[in-house]
Each structure stands twice: as C-alpha cells, then as structure tokens.
N, C-alpha and C positions, 0 to 999 in steps of 0.2 A: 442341148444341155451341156454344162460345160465337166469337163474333168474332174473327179474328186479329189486330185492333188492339184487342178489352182484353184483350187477355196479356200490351201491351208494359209494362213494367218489372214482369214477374211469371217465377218461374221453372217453366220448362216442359222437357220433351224433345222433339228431335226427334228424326226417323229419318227420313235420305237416306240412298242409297245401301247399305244395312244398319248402318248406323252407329248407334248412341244416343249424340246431342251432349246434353248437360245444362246449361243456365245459363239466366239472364236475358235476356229477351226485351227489346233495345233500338231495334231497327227493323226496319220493313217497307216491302218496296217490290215493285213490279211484279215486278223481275228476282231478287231477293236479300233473303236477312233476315239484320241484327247479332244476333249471340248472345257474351254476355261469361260466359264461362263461369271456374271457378278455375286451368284453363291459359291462359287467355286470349281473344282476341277471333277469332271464324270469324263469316266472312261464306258464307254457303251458299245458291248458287242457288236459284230455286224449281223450277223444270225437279227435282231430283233429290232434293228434299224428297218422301216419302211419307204423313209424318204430324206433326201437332205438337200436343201435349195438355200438361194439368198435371202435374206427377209424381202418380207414383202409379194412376193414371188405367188403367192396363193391367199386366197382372202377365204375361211372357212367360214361357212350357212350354221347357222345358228340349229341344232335339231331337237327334234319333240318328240319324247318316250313316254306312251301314255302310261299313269299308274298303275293300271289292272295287270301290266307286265309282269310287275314285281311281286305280286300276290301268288301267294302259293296257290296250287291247286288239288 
C-alpha cells in the first residue's frame, strides 16, 4: 500500500464512519485530512477514517439486512 502523503493531489476514496467521501487528496495531518471533492471541501478526522485507497481499488458486495432487524421487540 502506498504512503499517505503520495496520494496528496491524487484522487482517492475514503471511508469514515460508513461513508465513501471521493475527491482529491490535498492534506494530511496528525488530527485531519483535506479532501476537495465536486461538493466541496470536508476535512475528516482521522480518529474516524477507516480506510483510504485509489478509486477503483476495492469493488463493494451489495448486502442484505433482513426487516425483522429493525422491529422492535
């Protein structure tokens, strides 16, 4: 896997918090990394960062949560 400082000015995904952020990688730091994506600019802790690769890099399965899940009991 390569370095998380040569990803910067390259476009990557992340995944915090179940999220997938997509954009340009423009800084890294101890606490937080810039990501300028075409909504805009998110700065997103690293605490809640799980992963950060190149697109492409992983193809996510489709999953299935049956409804009785969500029913109280």
């Amino acid at each position: 896997m390569k370095e998380l400082r040569e990803l910067i000015g390259k476009e990557v995904e992340v995944i915090a918090n179940g999220i997938v952020y997509r954009g340009v990688l423009k800084d890294v730091s101890e606490r937080a990394i810039s990501l300028l994506s075409a909504s805009g600019w998110f700065e997103i802790q690293m605490s809640s960062i799980n992963r950060i690769n190149e697109p492409g890099g992983q193809v996510f399965d489709t999953k299935y949560v049956d409804p009785s899940f969500y029913r109280d009991k």
